[in-house]
MARBA-3410 file (N, C-alpha, C, O; in Angstrom, 1 decimal):
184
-66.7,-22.9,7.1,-66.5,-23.8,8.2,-67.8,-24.5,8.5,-68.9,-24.0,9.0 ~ -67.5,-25.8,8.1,-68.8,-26.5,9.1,-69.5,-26.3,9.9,-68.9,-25.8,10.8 ~ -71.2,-26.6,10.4,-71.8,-26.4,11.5,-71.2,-27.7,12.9,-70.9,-27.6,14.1 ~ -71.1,-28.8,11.9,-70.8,-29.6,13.2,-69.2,-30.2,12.5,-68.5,-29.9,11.5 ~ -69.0,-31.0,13.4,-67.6,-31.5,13.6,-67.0,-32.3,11.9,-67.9,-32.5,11.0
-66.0,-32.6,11.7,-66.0,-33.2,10.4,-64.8,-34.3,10.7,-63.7,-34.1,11.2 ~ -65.5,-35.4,10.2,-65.1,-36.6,10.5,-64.0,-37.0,9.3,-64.3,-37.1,8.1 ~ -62.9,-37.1,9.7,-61.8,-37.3,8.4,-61.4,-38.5,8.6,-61.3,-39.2,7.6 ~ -60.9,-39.0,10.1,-60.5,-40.1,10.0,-61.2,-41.4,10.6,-62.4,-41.2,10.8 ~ -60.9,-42.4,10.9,-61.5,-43.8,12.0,-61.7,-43.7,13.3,-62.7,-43.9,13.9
-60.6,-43.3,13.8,-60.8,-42.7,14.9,-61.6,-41.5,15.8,-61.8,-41.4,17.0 ~ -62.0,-40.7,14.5,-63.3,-39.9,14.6,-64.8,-40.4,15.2,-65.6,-39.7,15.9 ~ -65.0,-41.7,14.9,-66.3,-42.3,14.9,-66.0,-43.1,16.4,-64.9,-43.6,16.7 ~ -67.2,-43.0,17.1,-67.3,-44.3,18.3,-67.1,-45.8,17.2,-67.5,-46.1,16.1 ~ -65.9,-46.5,18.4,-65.4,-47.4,17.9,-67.0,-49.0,17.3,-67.0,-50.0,16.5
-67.8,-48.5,17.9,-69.3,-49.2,17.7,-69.3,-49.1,15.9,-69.7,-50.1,15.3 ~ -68.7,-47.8,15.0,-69.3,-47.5,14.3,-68.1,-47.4,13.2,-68.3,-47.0,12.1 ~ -67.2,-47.7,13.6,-65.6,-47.8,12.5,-65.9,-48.6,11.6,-65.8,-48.2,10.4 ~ -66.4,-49.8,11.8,-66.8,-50.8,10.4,-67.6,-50.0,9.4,-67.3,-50.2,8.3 ~ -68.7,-49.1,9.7,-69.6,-48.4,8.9,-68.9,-47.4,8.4,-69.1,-47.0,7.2
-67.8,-46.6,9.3,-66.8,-46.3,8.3,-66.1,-46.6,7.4,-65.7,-45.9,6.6 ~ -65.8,-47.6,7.5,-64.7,-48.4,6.8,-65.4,-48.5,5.6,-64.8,-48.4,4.5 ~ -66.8,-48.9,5.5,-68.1,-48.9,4.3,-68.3,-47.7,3.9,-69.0,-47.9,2.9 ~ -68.0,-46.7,3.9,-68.3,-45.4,3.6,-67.3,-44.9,2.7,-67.2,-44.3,1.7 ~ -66.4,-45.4,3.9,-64.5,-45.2,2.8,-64.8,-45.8,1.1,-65.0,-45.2,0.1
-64.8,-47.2,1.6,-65.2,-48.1,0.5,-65.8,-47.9,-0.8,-65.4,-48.4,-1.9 ~ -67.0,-47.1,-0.6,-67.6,-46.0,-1.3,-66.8,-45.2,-2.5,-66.9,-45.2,-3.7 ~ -66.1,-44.6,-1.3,-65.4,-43.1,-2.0,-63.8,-43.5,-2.2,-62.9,-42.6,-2.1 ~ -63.7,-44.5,-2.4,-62.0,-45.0,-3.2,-61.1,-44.8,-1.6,-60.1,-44.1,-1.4 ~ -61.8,-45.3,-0.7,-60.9,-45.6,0.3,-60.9,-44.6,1.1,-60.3,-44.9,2.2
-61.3,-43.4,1.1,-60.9,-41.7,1.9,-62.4,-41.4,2.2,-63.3,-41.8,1.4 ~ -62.8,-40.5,3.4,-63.9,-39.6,3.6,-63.4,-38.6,2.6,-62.3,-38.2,2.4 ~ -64.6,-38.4,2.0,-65.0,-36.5,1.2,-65.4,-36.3,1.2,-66.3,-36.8,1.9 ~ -65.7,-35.3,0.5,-67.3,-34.4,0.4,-68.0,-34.7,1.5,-67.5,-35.1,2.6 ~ -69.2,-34.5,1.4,-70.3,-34.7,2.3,-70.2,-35.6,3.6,-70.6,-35.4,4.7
-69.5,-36.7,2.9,-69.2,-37.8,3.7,-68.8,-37.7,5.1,-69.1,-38.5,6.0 ~ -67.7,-36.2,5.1,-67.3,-35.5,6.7,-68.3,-35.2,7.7,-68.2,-35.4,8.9 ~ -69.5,-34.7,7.0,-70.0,-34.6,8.3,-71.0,-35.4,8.3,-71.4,-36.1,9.3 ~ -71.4,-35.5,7.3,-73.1,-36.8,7.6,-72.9,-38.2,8.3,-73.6,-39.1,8.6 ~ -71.1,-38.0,8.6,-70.6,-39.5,9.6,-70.7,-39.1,11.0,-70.0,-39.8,11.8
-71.5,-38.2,11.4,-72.1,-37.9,12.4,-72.8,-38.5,12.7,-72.7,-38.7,13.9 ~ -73.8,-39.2,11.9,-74.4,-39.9,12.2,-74.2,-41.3,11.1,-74.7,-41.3,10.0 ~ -73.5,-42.3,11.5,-73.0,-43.4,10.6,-73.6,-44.1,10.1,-73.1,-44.5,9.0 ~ -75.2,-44.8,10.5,-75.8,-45.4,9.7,-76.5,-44.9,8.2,-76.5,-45.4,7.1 ~ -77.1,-43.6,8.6,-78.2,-42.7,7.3,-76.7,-42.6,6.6,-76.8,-42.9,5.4
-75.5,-42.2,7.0,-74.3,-42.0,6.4,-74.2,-43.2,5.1,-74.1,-43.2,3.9 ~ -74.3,-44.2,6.2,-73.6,-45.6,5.1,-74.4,-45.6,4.0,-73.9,-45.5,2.9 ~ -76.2,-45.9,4.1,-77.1,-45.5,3.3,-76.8,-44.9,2.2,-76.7,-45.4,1.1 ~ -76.5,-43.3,2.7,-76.3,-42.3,1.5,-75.5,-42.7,0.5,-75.7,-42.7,-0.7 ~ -74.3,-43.2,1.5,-72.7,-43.6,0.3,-73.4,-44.4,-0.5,-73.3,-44.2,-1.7
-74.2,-45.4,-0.1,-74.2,-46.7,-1.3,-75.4,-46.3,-2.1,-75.5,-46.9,-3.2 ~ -76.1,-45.5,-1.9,-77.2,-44.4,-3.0,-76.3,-43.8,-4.1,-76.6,-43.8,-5.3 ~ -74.8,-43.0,-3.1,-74.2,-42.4,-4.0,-73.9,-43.3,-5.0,-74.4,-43.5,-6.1 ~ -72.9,-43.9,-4.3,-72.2,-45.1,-5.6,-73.0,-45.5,-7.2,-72.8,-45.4,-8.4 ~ -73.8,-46.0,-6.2,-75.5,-46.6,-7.5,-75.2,-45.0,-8.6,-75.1,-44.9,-9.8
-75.4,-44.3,-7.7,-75.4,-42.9,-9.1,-74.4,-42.3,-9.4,-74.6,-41.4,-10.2 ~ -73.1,-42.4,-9.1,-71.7,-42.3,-9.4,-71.4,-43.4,-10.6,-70.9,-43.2,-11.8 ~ -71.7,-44.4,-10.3,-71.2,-45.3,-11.3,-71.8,-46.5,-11.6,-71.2,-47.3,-12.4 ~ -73.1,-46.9,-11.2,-73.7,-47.8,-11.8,-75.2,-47.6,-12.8,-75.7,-48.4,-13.6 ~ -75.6,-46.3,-12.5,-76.8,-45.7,-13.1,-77.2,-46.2,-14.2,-76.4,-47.1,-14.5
-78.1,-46.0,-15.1,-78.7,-46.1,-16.6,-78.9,-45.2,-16.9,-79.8,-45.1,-17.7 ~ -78.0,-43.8,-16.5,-79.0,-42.4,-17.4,-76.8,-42.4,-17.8,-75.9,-43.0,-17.2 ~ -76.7,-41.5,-19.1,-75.6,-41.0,-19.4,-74.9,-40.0,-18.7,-75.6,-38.9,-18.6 ~ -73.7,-39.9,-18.2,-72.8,-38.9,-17.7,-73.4,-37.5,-17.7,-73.6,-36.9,-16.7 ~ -73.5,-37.1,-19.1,-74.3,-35.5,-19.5,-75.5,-35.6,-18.8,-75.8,-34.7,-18.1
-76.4,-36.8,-18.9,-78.1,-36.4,-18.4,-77.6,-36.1,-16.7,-77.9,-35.1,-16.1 ~ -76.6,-37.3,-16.1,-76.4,-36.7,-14.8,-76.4,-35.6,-14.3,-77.0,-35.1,-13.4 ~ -75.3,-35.1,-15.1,-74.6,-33.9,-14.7,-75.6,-32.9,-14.8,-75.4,-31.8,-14.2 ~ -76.8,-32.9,-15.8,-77.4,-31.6,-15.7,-78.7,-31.9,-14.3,-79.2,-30.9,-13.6 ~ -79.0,-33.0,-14.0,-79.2,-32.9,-12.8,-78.7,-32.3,-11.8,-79.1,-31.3,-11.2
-77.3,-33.1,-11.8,-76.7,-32.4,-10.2,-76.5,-30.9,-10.3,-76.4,-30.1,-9.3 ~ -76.3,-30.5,-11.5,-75.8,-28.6,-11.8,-77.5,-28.2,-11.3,-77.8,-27.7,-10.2 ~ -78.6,-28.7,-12.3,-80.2,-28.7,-11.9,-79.9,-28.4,-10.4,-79.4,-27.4,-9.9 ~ -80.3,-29.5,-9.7,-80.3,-29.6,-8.0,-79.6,-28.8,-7.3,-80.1,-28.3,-6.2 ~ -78.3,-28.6,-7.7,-77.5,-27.4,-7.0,-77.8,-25.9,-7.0,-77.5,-25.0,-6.2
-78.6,-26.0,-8.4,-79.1,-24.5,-8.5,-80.1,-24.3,-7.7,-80.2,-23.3,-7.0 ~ -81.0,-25.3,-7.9,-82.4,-24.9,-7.5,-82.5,-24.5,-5.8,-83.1,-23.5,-5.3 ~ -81.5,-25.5,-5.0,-81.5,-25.5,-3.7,-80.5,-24.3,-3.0,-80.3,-24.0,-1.9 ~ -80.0,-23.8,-4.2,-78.7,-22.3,-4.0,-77.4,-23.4,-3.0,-76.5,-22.8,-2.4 ~ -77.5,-24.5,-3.0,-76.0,-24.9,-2.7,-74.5,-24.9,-3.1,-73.9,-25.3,-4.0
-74.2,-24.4,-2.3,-72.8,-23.8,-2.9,-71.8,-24.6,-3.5,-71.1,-24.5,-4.4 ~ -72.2,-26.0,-2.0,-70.9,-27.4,-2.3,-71.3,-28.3,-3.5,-70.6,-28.9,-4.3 ~ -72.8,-28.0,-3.6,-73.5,-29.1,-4.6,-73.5,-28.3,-6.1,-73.0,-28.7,-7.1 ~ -73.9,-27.5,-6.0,-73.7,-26.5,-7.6,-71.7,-26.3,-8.0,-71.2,-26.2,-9.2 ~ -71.1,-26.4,-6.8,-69.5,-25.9,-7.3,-68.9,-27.5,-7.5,-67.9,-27.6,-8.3
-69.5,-28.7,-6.9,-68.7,-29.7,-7.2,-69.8,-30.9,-8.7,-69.3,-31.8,-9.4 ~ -70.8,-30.5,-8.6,-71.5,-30.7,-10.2,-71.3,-29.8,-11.3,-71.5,-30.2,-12.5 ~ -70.7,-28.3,-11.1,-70.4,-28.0,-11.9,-69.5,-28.3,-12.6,-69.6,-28.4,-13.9 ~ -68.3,-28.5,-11.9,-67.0,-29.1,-12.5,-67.1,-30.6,-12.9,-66.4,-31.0,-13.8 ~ -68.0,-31.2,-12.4,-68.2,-32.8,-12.9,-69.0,-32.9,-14.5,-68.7,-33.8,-15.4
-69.6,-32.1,-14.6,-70.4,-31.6,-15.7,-69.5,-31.3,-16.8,-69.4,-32.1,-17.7 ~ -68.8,-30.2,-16.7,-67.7,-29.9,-17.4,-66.8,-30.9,-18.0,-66.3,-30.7,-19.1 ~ -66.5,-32.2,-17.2,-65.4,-33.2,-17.5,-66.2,-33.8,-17.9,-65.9,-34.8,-18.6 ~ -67.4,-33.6,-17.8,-68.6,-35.0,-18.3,-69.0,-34.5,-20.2,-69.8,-35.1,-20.9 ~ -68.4,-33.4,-20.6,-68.9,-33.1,-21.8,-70.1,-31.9,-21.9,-70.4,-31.2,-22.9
-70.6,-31.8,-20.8,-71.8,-30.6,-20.8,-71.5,-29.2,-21.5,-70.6,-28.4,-21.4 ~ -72.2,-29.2,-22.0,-71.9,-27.6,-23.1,-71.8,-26.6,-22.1,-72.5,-27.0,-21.2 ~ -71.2,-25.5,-21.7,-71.1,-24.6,-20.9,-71.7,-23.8,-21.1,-71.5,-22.8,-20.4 ~ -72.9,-23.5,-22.1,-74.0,-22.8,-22.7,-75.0,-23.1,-21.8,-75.8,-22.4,-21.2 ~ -74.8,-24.5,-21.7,-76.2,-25.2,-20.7,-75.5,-24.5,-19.0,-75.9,-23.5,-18.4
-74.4,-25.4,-18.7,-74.2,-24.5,-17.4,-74.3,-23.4,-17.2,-74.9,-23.1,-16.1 ~ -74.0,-22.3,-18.0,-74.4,-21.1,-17.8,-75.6,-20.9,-17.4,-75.9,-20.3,-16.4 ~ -76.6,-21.5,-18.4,-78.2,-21.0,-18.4,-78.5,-21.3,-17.3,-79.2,-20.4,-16.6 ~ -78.2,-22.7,-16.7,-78.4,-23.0,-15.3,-78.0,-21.9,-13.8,-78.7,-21.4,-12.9 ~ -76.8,-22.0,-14.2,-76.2,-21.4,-13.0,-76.7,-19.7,-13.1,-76.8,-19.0,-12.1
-77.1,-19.1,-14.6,-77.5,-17.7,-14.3,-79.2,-17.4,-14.4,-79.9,-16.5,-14.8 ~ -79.5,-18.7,-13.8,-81.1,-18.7,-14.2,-81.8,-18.1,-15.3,-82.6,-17.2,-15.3 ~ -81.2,-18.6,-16.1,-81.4,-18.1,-17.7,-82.8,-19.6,-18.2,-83.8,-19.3,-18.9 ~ -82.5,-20.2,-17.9,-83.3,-21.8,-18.7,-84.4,-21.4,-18.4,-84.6,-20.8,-17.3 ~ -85.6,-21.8,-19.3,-84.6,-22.9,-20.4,-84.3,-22.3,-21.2,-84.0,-22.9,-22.2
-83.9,-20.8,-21.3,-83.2,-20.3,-22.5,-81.7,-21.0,-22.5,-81.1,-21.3,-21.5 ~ -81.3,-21.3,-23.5,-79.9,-22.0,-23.7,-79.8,-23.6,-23.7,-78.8,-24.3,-23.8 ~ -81.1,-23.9,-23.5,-80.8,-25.7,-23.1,-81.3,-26.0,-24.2,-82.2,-25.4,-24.7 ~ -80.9,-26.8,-24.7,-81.4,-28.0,-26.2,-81.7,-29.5,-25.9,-81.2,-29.9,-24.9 ~ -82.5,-30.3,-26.7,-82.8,-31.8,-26.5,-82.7,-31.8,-25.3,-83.1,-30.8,-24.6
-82.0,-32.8,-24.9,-81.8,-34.0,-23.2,-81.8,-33.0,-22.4,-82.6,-33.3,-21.5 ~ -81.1,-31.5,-22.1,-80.8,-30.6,-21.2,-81.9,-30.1,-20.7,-82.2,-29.9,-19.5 ~ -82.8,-29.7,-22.5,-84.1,-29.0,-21.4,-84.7,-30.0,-21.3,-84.9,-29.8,-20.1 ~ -85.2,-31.0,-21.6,-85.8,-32.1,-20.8,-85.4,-32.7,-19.3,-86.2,-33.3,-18.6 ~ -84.4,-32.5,-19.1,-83.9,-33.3,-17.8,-83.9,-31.7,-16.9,-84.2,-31.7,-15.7
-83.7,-30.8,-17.3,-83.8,-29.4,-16.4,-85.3,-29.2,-16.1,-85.6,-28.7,-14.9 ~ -86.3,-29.5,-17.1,-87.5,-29.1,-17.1,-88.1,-29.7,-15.9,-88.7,-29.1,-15.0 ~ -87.8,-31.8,-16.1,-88.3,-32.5,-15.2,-88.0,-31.8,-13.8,-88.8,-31.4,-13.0 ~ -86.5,-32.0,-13.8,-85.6,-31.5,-12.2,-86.7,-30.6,-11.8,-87.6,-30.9,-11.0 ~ -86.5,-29.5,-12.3,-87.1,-28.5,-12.0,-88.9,-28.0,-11.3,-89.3,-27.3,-10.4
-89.5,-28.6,-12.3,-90.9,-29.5,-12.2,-91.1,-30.3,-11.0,-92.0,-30.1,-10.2 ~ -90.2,-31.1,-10.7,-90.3,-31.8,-9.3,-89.7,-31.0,-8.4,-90.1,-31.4,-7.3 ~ -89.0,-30.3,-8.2,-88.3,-30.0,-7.0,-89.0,-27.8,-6.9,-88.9,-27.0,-5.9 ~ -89.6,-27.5,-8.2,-89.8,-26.3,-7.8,-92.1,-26.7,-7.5,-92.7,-26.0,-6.7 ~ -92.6,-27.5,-8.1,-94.2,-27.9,-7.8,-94.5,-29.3,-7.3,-95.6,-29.9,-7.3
-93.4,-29.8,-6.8,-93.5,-31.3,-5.9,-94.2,-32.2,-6.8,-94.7,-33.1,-6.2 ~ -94.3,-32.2,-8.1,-94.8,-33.0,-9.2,-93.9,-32.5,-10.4,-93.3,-31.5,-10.7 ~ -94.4,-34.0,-11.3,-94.2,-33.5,-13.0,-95.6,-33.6,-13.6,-96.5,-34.3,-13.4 ~ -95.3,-32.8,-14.4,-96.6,-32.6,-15.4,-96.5,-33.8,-16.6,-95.5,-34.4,-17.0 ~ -97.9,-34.0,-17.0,-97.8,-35.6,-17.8,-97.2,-35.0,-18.5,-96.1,-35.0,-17.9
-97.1,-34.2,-19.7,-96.2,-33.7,-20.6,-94.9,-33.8,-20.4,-94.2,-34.4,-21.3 ~ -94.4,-33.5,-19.4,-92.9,-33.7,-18.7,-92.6,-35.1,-18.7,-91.4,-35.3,-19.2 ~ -93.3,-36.1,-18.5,-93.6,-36.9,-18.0,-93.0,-38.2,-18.8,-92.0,-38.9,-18.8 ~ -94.6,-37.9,-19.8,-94.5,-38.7,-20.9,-93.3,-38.4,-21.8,-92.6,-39.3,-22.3 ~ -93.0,-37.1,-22.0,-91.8,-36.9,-22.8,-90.3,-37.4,-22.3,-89.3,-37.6,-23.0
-90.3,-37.6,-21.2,-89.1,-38.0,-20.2,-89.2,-39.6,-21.0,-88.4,-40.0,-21.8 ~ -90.3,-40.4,-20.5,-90.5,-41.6,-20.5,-90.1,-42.1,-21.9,-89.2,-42.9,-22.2 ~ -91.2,-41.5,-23.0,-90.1,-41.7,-24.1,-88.9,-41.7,-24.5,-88.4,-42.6,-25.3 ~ -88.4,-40.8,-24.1,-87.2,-40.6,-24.4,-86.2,-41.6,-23.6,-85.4,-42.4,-24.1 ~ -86.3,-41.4,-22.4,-85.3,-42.2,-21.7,-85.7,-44.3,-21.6,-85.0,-45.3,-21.9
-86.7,-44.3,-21.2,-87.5,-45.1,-20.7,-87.8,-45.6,-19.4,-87.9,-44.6,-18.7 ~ -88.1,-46.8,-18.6,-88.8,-46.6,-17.4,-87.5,-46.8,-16.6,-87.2,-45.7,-15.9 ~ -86.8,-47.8,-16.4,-85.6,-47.8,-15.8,-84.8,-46.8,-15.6,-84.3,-46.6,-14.5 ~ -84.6,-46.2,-16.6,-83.5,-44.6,-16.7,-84.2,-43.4,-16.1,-83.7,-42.6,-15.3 ~ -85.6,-43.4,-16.6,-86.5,-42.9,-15.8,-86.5,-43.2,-14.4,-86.6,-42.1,-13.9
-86.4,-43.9,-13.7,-86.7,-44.5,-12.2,-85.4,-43.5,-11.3,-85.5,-42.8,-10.3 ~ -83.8,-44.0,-12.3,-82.6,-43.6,-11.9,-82.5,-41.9,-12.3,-81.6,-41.1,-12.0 ~ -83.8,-41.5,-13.1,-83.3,-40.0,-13.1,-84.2,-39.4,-11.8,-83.8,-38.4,-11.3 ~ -85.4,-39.8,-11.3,-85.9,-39.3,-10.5,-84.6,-39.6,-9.2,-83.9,-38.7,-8.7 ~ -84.4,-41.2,-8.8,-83.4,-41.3,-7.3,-82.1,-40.3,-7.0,-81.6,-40.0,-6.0
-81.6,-39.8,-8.8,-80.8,-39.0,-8.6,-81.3,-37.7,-8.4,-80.6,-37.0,-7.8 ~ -82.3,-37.3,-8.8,-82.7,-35.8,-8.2,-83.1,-36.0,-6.6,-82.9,-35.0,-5.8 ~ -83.6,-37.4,-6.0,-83.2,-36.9,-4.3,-82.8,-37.2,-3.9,-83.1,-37.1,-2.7 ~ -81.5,-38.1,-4.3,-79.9,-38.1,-4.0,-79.1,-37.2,-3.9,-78.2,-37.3,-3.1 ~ -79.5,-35.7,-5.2,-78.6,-34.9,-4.8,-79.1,-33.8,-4.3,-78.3,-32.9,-4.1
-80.8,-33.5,-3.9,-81.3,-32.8,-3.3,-81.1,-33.3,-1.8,-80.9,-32.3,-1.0 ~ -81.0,-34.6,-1.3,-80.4,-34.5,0.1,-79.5,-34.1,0.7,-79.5,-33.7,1.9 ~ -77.8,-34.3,-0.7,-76.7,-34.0,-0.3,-76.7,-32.3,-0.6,-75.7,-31.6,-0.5 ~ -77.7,-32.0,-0.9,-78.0,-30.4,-1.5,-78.2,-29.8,0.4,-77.4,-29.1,1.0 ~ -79.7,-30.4,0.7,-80.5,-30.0,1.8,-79.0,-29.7,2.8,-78.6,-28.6,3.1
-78.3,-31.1,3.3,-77.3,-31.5,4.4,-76.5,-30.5,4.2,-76.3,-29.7,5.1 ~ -75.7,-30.1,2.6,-74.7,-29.2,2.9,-75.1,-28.1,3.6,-74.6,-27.8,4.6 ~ -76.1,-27.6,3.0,-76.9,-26.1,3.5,-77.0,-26.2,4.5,-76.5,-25.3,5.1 ~ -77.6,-27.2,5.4,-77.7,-27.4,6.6,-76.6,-26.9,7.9,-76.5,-26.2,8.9 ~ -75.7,-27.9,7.0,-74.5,-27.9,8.2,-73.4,-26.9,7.4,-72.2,-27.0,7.6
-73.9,-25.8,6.5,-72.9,-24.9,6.5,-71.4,-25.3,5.6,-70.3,-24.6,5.7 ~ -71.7,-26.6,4.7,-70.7,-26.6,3.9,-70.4,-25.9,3.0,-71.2,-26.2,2.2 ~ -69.5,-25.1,2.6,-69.2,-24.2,1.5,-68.9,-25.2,0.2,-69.6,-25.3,-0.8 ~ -67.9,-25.7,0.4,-67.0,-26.6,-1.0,-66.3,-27.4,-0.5,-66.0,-27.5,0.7 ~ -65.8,-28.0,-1.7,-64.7,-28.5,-1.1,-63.1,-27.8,-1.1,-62.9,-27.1,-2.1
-62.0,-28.1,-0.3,-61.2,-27.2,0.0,-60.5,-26.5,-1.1,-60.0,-25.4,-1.1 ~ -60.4,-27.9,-2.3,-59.4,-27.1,-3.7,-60.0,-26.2,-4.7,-59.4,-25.5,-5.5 ~ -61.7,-26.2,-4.4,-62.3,-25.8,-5.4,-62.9,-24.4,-4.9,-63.1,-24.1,-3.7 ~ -63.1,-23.7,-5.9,-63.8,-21.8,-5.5,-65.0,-21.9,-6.0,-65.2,-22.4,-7.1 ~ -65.9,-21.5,-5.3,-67.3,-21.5,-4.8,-67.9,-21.0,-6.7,-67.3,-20.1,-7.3
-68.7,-21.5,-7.0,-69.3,-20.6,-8.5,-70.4,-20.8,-8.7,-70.8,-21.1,-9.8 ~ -71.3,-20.6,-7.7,-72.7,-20.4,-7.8,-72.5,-19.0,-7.6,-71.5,-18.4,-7.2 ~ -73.8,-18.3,-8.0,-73.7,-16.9,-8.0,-75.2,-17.0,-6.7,-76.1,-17.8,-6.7 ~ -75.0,-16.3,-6.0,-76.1,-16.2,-4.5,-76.2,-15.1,-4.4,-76.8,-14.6,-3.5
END
């Protein structure tokens, strides 16, 4: 159960702030989900976030797989439950070897990761466990991906380290159809 209240529908929000729902919907194919319940607590940083999300839902320059080992990356690192259990399953539909999720989710890596996985685990990880990347990281990323795809793999690591931080925050477990599979 949530820390604070969870906004499902329009009439949830001061009516000041329905249009910013209505943007949020818009987002997420018309419906509040995920995250979106409670961070409409506060509707503007809300609106923000959604259209951050979107940009890395579906308009990005990195490939589905490089995503996904981010957001499994990010879910692990931050021990979120909602962010590791609903990247996990995105991952999986995205093609991700379940050799890699494992290594991830049982803090095995980089044992198990190959090419793109341990490179994109290494970066994640590098920034979010010493608040930097090392040139090596760096430059190897940059080759590989280049500067644009580069730019979109850093916004998606604090894209989903924020929606990481919030769940934890406010006490989100998952979402309702899915069973928690982070190991904590």
């Amino acid at each position: 159960m949530a820390r604070v209240p969870e906004i499902r529908e329009r009439d949830d929000v001061a009516p000041v702030y329905r249009d910013l729902f209505d943007e949020v919907a818009a987002t997420r194919g018309g419906q509040i989900t995920g995250p979106f319940r409670v961070l409409l607590n506060s509707p503007i940083p809300a609106l923000r976030a959604a259209q951050l999300g979107a940009y890395f839902r579906f308009e990005h320059s990195l490939s589905a797989k490089v995503a996904s080992i981010i957001g499994v990356t990010v879910g692990r690192e931050t021990d979120c439950v909602y962010e590791f259990t609903v990247q996990e399953a995105g991952a999986r539909n995205n093609g991700v070897r379940p050799e890699a999720i494992d290594a991830i989710k049982y803090r095995r890596a980089p044992e198990g990761l190959v090419d793109d996985e341990l490179l994109v685990w290494t970066f994640t990880t590098e920034l979010l466990r010493n608040h930097r990347v090392s040139e090596e990281t760096w430059e190897a990323a940059l080759e590989r991906f280049g500067m644009k795809p580069l730019t979109d793999l850093v916004g998606a690591i604090g894209y989903f380290a924020y929606i990481a931080i919030a769940m934890n925050a406010f006490e989100v477990d998952t979402r309702p159809e899915l069973e928690p599979t982070i190991p904590l």
